[in-house]
N, C-alpha and C positions, 0 to 999 in steps of 0.2 A: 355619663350623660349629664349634661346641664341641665338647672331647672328653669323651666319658662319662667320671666321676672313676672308677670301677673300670678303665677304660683309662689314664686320665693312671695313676695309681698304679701300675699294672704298666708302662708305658714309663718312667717313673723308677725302677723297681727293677731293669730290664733295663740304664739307663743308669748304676745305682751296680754293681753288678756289672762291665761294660763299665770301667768307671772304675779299679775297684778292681783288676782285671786292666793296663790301660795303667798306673797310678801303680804298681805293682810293679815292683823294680828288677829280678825274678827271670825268669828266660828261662823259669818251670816257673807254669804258670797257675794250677795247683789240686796237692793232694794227693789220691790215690786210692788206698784201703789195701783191703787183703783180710788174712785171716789171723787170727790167732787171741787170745788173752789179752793177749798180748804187745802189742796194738795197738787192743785190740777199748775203745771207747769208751761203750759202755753199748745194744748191739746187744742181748745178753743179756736186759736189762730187760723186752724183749718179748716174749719167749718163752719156752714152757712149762719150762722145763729148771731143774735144782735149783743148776745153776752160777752164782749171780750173785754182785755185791759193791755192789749201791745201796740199802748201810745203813753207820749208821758202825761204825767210825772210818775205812772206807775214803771216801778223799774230805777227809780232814779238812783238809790243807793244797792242797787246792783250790781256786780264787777261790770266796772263799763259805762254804768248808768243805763243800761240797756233793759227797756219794754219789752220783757221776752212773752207776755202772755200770762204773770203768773199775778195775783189779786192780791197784790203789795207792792211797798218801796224797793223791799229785795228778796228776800229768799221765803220758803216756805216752811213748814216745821219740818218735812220730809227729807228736804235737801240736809238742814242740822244735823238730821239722823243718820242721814247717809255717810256724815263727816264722820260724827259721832262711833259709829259702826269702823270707822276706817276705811271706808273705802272714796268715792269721790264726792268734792263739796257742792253739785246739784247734779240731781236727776233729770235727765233729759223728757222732753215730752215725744211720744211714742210720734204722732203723727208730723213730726217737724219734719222735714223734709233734712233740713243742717248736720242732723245722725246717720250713723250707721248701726248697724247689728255690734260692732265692733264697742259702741257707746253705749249700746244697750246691753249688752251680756253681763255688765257690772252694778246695772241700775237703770228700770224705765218705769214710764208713765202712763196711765192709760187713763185717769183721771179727767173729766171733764165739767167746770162750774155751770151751774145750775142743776147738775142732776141727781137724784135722787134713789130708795130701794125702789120707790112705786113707779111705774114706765110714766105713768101720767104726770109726775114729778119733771122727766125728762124733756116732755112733751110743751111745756110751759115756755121754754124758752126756745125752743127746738135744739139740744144739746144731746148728745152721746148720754142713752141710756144706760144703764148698768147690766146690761144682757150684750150688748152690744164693745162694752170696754174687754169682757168675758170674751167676745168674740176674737179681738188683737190680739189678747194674749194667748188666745191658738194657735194663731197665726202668727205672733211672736217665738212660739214654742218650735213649729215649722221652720223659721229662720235661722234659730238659735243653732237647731240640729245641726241645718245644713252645713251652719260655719263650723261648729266645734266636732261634729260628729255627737252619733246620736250618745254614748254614754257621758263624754263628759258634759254635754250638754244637759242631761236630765240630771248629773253630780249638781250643777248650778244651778238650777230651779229646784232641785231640792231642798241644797243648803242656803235661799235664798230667803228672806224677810219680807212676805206679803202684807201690805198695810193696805186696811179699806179702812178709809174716810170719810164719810156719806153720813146722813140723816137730816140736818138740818134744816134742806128746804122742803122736807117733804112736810115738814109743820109750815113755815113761814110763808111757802111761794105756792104752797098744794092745797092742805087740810084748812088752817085757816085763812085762807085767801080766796080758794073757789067752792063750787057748791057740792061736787059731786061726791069726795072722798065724805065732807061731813055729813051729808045727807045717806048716806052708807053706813059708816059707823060711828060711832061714839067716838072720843078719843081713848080712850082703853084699848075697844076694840084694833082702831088703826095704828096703835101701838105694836100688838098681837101680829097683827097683818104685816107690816114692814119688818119685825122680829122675821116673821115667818120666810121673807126674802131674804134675811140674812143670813140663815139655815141654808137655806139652798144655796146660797153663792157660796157659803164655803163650805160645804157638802159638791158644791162641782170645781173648786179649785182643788179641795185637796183627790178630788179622783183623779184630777190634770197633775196631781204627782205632787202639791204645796203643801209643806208640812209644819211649818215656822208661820203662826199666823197672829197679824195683832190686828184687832178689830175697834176701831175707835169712837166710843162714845161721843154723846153727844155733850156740847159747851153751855153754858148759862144763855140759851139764847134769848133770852128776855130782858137781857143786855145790850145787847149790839147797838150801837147808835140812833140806828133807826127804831129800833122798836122802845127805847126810851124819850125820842123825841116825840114819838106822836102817845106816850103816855106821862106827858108834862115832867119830861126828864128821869123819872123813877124808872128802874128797872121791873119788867111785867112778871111779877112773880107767878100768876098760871104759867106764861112761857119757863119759865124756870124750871117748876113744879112738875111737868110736863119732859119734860128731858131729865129731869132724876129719875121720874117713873119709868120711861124707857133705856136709861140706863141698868135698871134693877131686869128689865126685860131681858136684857145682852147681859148680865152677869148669871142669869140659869142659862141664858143658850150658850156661854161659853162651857158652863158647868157640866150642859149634858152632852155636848158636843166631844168635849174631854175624858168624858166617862165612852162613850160609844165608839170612836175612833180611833182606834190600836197606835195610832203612831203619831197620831199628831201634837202640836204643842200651841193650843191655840189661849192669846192671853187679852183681856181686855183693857186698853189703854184707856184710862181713864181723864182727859184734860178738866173736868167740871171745876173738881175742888183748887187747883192753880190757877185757871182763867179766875173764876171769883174773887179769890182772895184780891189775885192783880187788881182788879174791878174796881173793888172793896179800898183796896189799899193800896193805891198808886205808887205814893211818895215811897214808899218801905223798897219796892222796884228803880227806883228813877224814875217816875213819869210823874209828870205835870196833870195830866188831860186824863180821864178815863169815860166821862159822857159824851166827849166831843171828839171825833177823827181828825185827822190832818189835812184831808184833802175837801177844799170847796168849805166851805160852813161847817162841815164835819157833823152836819146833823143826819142826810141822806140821801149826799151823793154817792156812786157807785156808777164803776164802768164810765160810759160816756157822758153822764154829768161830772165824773172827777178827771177833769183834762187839763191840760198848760194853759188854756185860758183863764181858767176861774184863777179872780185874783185873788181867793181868800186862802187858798191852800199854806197851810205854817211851813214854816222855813228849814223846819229839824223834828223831823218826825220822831227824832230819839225820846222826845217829848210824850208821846201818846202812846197810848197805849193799842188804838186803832189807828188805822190808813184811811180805810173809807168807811161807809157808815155797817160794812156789813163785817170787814177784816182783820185783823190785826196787823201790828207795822213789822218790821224784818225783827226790831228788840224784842217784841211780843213773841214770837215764833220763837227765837232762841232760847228763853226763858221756860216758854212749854216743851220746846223739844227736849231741852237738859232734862225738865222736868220726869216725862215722859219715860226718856231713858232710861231714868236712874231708879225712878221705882218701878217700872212694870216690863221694859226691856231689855235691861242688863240680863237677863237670865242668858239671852240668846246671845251674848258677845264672850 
């Protein structure tokens, strides 16, 4: 009996998948990101929210030069990693319509910029909460089955590399911006309290079967371009201070996390001490620039202030160390992802 060609065609797409997982030298079968700007691949593009970046010049050094949605010139740390890892050089974003299951079996996105652990984080911009990214990938889980069938599908999320990238707006864009988280708690306190969502998120991934987890701190954010130009160029060291202390948060919740769950292998990627230094120490990297971004004045544009119109945007972003006033450029991102890798993720390759 011959097989119906919409059958042969999906048993050869199930068998380059199958494929492209065994010819991987990587013990880690896919990447699986949650989190926010920092990692978000063009999730945004799809939804109502005035936070996006898929026009140019973002994108511009791009394969393509192509504005995919991601809050850079090109690629993100994640995608690096995904190189990195051996398997493909960017991760697709979950709600693109331009994928398949077929694209995502090896590596997706669920990541969306502006959001944050705290819902009211998410709610700011009105972007894809973090209970809500949890949600796709159920419903990615659902997908995945139907293509590969349910065991080798749960083989591939199991042997898969979950990355959350999240924290930083819940200080910038939440706590110190509006009134309600501060007038609640201290910041210790709401240190505590978003620790506490972090628990749970991966306390409900790995019951969803994730066992490979890296959970990523947070960056010198009292750095970022913006928040050194409205503090007369110097970097705001409470902000800094501030995200060490919640880094020290996330290294007992990995610790007890590690101790309580029989099988997991969950590790905390730490970017603080490399983004600084870069900060700190330009020239020693290549860059020129470390207080000023590439795009518009470089002091704090972002999104639809950093557009092809503004005539200030630099000509070679290899130069900076940021894109825009809140991001790092594609050389930033490779730098941290190598980084990344090589101390706190090689374990899993």
């Amino acid at each position: 009996m011959e097989m119906a060609p919409a059958t042969a065609i999906s048993v050869i797409c199930i068998f380059i998948i199958l494929l492209q997982i065994l010819e991987s030298d990587a013990k880690v079968s896919s990447i699986i990101v949650f989190g926010d700007s920092t990692v978000d691949s063009g999730n945004n593009n799809h939804i109502p929210t005035p936070l996006k970046s898929n026009f140019k010049p973002y994108g511009r050094d791009f394969d393509g030069g192509k504005p995919t949605g991601r809050f850079s010139n090109g690629r993100v740390p994640t995608d690096f990693l995904s190189e990195a890892f051996g398997l493909k050089k960017t991760i697709p974003a979950y709600l693109d319509p331009a994928f398949t299951i077929l694209d995502f079996a090896t590596g997706v996105c669920f990541a969306s910029a502006g959001t944050g652990y705290d819902n009211l984080t998410s709610s700011v911009l009105s972007v894809i909460p973090l209970w809500k990214e949890v949600d796709y990938y159920k419903e990615y889980q659902i997908r995945l089955r139907s293509y590969l069938g349910i065991d080798k599908a749960d083989e591939v999320m199991r042997e898969a590399l979950y990355i959350i990238s999240v924290g930083t707006n819940d200080f910038l864009e939440n706590y110190y911006l509006l009134p309600q988280r501060s007038s609640q708690f201290t910041v210790e306190e709401f240190q505590k309290f978003l620790a506490g969502i972090a628990r749970q998120l991966i306390v409900q991934i790995y019951e969803l079967g994730a066992r490979k987890i890296a959970i990523t701190g947070l960056p010198p954010m009292g750095c970022l371009p913006l928040e050194r130009t409205t503090n007369g160029g110097s970097c705001v060291d409470k902000y800094n201070g501030v995200a060490m202390d919640f880094n020290r948060e996330l290294e007992g919740l990995v610790r007890d996390l590690n101790s309580r769950l029989s099988e997991i292998q969950l590790v905390l990627s730490a970017p603080y001490d490399i983004a600084y230094d870069i900060i700190q120490n330009p020239h020693s990297y290549g860059f020129e620039h470390a207080a000023k971004a590439c795009c518009g004045s470089g002091r704090f544009e972002m999104s639809y202030l950093c557009n092809k119109h503004n005539p200030f945007t630099c000509s070679d972003a290899s130069k900076h160390v940021f894109w825009d006033s809140f991001h790092p450029t594609d050389k930033t991102n490779a730098i941290v992802a190598d980084y990344l890798f090589t101390k706190f993720l090689a374990i899993f390759h």
